[in-house]
N, C-alpha and C positions, 0 to 999 in steps of 0.2 A: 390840605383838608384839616380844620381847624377839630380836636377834640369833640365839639357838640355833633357837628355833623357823619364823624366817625362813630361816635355812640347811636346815632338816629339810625346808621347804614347796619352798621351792627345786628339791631334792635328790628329793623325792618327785613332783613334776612334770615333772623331767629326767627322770626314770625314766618315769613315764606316757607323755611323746611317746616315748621309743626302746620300751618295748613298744607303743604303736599302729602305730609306724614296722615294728618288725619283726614285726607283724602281716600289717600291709597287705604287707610284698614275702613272706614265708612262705605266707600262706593258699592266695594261686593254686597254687602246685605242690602244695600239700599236699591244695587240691582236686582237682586235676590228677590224683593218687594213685587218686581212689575214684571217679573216673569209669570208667562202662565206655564202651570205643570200639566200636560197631559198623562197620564196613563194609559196605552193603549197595546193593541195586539202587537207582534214582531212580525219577521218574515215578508210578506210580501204588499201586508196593511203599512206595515209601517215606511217601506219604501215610498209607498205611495205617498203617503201622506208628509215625509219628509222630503221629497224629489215635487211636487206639485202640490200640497195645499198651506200645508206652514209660511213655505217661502212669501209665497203671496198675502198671507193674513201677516206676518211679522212686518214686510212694505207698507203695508196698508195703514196697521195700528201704531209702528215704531215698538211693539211688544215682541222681547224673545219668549219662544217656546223652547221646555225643556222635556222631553221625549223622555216614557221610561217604559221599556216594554214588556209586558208581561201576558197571563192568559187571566180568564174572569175572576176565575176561582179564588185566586191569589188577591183580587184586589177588592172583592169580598172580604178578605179575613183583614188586610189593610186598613180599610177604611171602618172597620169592625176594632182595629184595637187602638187604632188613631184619632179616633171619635173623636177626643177632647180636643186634639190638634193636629189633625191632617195636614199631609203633604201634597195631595190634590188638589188638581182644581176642576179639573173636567177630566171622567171615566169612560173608556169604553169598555160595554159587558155584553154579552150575550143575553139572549132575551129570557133564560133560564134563572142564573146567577143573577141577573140584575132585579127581577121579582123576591129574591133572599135578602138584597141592600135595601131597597124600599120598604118590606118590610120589618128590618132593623132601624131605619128611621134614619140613616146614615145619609141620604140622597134632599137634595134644596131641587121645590118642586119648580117647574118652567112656568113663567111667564111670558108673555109677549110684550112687557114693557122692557124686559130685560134682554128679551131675543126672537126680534121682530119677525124672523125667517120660521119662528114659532106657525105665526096663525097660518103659513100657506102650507103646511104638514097633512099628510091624508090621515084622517080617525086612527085609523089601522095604523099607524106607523107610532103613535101614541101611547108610554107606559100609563097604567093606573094612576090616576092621581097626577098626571103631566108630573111623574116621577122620575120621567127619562123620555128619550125621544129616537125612537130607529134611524140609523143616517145612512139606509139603505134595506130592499125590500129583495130577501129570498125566499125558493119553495122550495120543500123535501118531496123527493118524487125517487122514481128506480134509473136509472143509468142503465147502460148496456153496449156492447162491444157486439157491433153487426157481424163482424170476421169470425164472431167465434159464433154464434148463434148460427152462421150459414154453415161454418163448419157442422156443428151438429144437426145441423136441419130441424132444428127448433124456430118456430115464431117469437118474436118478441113480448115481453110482458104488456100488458095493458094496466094492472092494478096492482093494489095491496095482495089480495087474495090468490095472485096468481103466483106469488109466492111460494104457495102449497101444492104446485099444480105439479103433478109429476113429468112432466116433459122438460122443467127445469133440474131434475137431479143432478148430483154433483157439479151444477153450472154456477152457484150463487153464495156471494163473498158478502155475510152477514158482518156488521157494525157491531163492536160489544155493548149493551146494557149503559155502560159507564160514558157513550159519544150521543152527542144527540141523534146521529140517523137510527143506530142501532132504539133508541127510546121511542121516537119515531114513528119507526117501524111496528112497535110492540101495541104503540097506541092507536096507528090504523088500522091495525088487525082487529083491534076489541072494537074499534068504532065502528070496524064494517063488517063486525059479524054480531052487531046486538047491543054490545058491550061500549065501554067508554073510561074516560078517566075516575068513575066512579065504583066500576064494575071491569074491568082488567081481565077476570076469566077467560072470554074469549078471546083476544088478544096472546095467552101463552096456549091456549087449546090449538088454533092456529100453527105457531111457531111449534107446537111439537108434530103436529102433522109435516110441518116446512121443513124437520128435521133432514130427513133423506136427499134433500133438497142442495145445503149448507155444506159445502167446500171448506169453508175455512170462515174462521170467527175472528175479527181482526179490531185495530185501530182503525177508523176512519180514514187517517195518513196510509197506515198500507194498502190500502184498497185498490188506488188509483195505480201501483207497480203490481197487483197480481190481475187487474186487465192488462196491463200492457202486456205480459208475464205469459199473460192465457192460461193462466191459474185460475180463472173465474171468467164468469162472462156477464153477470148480473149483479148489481147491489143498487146501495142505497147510497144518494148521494146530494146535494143541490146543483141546483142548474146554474149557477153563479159558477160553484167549482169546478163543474162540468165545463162549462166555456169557455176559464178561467185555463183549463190543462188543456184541452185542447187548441188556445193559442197559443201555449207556452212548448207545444210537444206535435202539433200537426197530428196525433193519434186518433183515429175515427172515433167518436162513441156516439152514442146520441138518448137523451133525457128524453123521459117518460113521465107527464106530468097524469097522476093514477088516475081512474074513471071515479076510485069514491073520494078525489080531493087529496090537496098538495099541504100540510104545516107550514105555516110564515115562518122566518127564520130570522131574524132582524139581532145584527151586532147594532146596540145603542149606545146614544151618547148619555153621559148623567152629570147633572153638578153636584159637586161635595156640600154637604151645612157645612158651614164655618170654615170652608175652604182658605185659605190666604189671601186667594185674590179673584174674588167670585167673578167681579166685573169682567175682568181679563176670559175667567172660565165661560161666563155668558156672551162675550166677543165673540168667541175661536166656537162654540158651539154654532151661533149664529151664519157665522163665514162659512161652514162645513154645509148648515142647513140651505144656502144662496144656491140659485139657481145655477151659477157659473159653475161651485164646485160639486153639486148634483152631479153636473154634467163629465166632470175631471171622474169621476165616480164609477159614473155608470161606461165613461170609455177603459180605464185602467184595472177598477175591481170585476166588473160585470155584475153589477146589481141593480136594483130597480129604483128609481129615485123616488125620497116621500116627498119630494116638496113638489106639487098638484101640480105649480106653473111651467115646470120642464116639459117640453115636448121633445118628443125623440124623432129620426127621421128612421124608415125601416130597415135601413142595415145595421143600424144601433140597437134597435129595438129587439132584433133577434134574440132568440136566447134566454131573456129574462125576464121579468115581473114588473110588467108596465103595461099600464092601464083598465081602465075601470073593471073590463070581463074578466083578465086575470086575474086582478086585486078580489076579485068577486066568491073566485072558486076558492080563496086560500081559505085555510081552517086555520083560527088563531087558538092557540095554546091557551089554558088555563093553568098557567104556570104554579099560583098558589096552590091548586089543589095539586100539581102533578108533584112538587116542592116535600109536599106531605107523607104523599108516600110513594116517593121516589130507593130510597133506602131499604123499603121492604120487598119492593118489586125487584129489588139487585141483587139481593138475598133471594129471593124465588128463581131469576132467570138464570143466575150461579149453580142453583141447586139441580135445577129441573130441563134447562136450555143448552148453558155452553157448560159440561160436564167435562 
């Protein structure tokens, strides 16, 4: 091999390492780019949607998904101090918190050019301002443990109000202030004794009558071990999580949807402004919103689908929040106002409730 073509082999090999070199440090960001980030719930959301709806949207698009899982609150103050340059791309928040993002101005509103699985969404499943969009429909109602009710030879509740009713004493496992059943609870007392989220009065007038009533004031989370417990035989709870524990545990109970009306409960999906990679985040929303993973949805969570064109067959149906009569009776939250004076009501139910 003559000199020239030892210089060219040379030459062409120095070339070969620095393009694999500036492969290897280039590719990650570059893959980094076409990831989408979700932020979403942990525990048994996030199973799901990592065991059944990612896998399928990643196939589909050739787009990885990167999971980070947290609770609403937290990705509220996130995308609160990220503002300028968010890590998100698509948020899940509770229907509470996510009325706080919106209006912080932090959430990029829905279209349906963007996410066509947009237009077939029911009203109701809709934040203000197509600020976000519910990817599943619950009700708040009372729960109840038969075994223990027969035990005491009590009837089961029918409503909000029956709460106060003295046949429930020491039967009934209150939600604190701080969970949404316990909030809830506080605001179908005011609404079905007069009162409302503008007017609260009756609602804690209520719960001090309930008092004699209250067993124990708890986490949401414990609720569901002091029926099995038979520490309690009543509370508050959704009928998602209700059906949700008893296929995960075979333990009796059975949802009480109230005679004065059920609160929607709806975890939503939202897009980030200036997210990274919107498109990717209006993809993976849209997939979530398709009829196919409605369905992945409503068999795995037990929730009620918003996208209009799912039809259930009755033993799916069971259980949860589907279709037009039910959709009918739900009471939808007026989160801004509840948002307002949510803090001073926790302040009062502290002082005056769970003492």
């Amino acid at each position: 091999m003559g000199m020239g073509q030892s210089m060219k082999r040379a030459v062409g090999l120095l070339c070969s390492g620095a393009a694999v070199l500036a492969a290897s440090l280039v590719s990650p960001s570059a893959k980094a780019q076409s990831d989408v980030v979700l932020a979403c719930f942990g525990g048994s959301v996030q199973q799901t949607y990592e065991r059944y709806i990612i896998p399928s949207f990643e196939k589909k698009t050739g787009l990885r998904v990167r999971y980070i899982a947290g609770i609403s609150t937290h990705f509220v103050a996130q995308l609160q101090a990220q503002q300028a340059k968010p890590e998100y791309d698509l948020v899940c928040m509770d229907d509470g918190p996510q009325s706080i993002a919106a209006a912080r101005g932090v959430l990029e509103p829905i279209t349906t050019a963007a996410v066509p699985n947009f237009a077939d969404t029911i009203p109701g499943a809709r934040g203000a301002g197509n600020s976000g969009v519910g990817y599943g429909l619950l009700a708040m109602g009372l729960v109840y443990s038969p075994a223990a009710l027969k035990k005491a030879n009590v009837e089961p509740p029918k409503g909000w109000n029956d709460l106060a009713d003295r046949r429930f004493k020491g039967l009934i496992g209150m939600p604190s202030i701080g969970t949404t059943p316990g909030l809830f609870a506080l605001l179908m007392l005011a609404q079905s004794n007069g009162g409302g989220v503008d007017n609260i009065d009756p609602g804690f007038a209520k719960l001090k009558a309930a008092a004699p009533n209250i067993a124990e004031f708890s986490a949401s989370s414990e609720m569901s071990k002091q029926l099995q417990q038979g520490d309690i035989a009543v509370s508050v709870w959704t009928n998602s999580e209700t059906a949700r524990f008893i296929k995960r545990t075979s333990f009796p109970l059975e949802f009480v949807y109230p005679v004065e009306g059920s609160p929607i409960v709806m975890p939503m999906l939202n897009l980030v402004k200036n997210s990274p990679n919107p498109k990717g985040g209006a993809a993976l929303m849209d997939h979530i919103l398709s009829e196919d993973i409605q369905m992945v949805l409503v068999r795995e969570s037990r929730v009620g689908p918003v996208n209009a064109k799912v039809k259930l067959p009755p033993e799916l149906a069971e259980g949860i929040t589907y279709g037009d009569a039910a959709i009918s009776k739900l009471v939808k939250p007026d989160w801004a106002v509840i948002n307002k004076h949510r803090a001073a009501w926790t302040d009062r139910w502290n002082r005056e409730i769970e003492r």
